[in-house]
C-alpha positions, 0 to 999 in steps of 0.5 A, a space after each residue: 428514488 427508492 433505489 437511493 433511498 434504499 442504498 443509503 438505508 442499508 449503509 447506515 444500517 451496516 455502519 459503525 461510522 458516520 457518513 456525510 454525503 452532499 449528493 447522490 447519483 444513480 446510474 445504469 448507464 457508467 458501468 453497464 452492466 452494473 447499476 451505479 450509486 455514486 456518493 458526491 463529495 462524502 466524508 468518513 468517520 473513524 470507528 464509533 469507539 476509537 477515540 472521544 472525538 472521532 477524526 476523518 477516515 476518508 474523504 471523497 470527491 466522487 464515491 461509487 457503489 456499484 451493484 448487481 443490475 439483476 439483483 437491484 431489480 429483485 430488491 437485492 443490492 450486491 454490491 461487485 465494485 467500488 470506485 473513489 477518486 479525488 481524496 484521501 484514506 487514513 487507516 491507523 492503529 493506536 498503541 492498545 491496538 484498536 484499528 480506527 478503520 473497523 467501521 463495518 458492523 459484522 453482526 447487522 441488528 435485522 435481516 438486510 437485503 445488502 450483500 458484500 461481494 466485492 469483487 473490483 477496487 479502484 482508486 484515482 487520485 487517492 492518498 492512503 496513509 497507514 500509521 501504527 502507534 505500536 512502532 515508528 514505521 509510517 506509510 503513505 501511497 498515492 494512488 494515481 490509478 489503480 485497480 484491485 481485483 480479488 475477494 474483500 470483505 469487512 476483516 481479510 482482503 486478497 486481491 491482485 493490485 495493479 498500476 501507478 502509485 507515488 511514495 510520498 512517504 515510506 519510513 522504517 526505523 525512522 529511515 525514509 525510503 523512496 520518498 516521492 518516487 513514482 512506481 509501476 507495481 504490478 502485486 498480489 497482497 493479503 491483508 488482515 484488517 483486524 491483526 494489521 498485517 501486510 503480506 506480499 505473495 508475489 509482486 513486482 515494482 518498477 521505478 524510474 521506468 527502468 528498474 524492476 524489483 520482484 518483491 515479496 515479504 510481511 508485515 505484522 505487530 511481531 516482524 517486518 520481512 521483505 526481499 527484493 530481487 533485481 537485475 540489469 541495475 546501473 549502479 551508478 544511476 540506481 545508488 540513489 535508490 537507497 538512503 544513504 545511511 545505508 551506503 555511507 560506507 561507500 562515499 569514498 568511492 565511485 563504483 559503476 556497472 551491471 548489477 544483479 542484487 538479492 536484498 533481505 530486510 528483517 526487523 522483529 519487533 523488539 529489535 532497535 535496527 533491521 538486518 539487510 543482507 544479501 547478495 550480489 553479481 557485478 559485470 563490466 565493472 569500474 570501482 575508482 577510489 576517490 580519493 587518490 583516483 586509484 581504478 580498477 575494471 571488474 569484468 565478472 564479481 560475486 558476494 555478499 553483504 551484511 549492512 546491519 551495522 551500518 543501519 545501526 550508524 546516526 
């Protein structure tokens, strides 16, 4: 009981937020050799601040702390990992630029025996939304089930995430990407939640079981920059990846074959459309135009492609 009573003591003291909790649960036997602090059914607020009325943050089915078991035996509470299942998380930034995720007091009124050393994250069954109000660019992951390790704390976090995840939304320039596509990912991400910004260091996305991207590239308020590298596509089977507005150049024609891709995205801030360019490698190849069904084979072809005027098309 005092183990509780303490845990949720330190949390309210921490918190620039409300918290709604039905029940709590401890455990030292779940995740040994860390004594566990599980929030049953919890419900987050936005930021004290964000807005007149404060919205949902996050909500939970089951929320788990979990703690040094030797440090909770000192009266110490080091908090290593967190695990929610079942809900949902909405992080947004309104158009002056307030976060409404910032729910963490960076300077506690008194000395607290509660220490951030966050370490693992893991996410089943969890929908993440990000929407920044300064652009039209939407985000919204489902994390089936996911693990990130690495270091996190109140304003920066650098982990390495791995697992399943579906795009339920993935919209850029008012363009959807992916929609409800299920990936394999397998990235290194640095994230600043104070600036809003995304960078991939190093990463890889499997879609459809059988394609593989390495992905890297930022976001932040002044660009948006992502490459892709792929190789071994079916072209046929792997176009409908792309939106079409991308490739309405293309309908007239059927094209099949080995494909190995390198494609930039770059969008500045004050930029209307993003330049996508790249190159590209085709192998045992057929291009058939359909409309008088004219063929022909490409053993081996090279190139380059400028798109951004094709972005540009409605």
């Amino acid at each position: 009981d005092s183990i509780v009573a303490s845990v949720q003591k330190e949390l309210n003291k921490h918190l620039n937020a409300e918290i709604k909790v039905e029940t709590i649960d401890l455990s030292f036997i779940s995740n040994f050799p860390l004594v566990s602090v599980t929030l049953n059914n919890v419900v987050g607020y936005e930021a004290k601040g964000f807005q007149t009325e404060s919205d949902t943050l996050f909500k939970f089915s089951n929320f788990e702390l979990s703690f040094n078991i030797m440090e909770v035996v000192n009266g110490n509470y080091l908090l290593n990992e967190i695990e929610a299942q079942n809900g949902f998380l909405n992080l947004e930034i309104n158009k002056k630029g307030s976060e409404n995720y910032l729910i963490f007091l960076t300077n506690p009124e008194d000395t607290s025996s509660f220490t951030l050393n966050l370490q693992k994250v893991k996410l089943i069954d969890v929908v993440v939304g990000f929407n920044d109000l300064r652009d039209s660019d939407q985000y919204e992951i489902h994390f089936v089930n996911t693990i990130a390790k690495g270091d996190f704390s109140d304003t920066q976090i650098n982990t390495a995430l791995y697992g399943t995840v579906v795009v339920n939304h993935l919209e850029l320039m008012k363009t959807q990407y992916l929609t409800n596509e299920k990936a394999q990912v397998d990235v290194g991400l640095s994230i600043n939640l104070e600036s809003g910004s995304f960078q991939i260091t190093r990463g890889f996305l499997t879609l459809r079981e059988r394609y593989t991207f390495e992905v890297k590239g930022k976001t932040n308020a002044q660009l948006f920059h992502y490459t892709f590298d792929a190789k071994g596509l079916k072209i046929k089977n792997a176009r409908s990846l792309v939106p079409n507005i991308h490739l309405q150049f293309l309908n007239d024609y059927e094209i099949d074959g080995d494909l190995n891709v390198f494609l930039e995205v770059k969008r500045k801030s004050n930029a209307k459309h993003p330049e996508i360019t790249g190159n590209f490698s085709v192998s045992a190849g057929d291009f058939t135009y359909k409309v008088t069904g004219e063929s022909v084979k490409i053993n081996e072809a090279k190139g380059s492609f400028d798109l951004g005027k094709y972005a540009q098309l409605k």
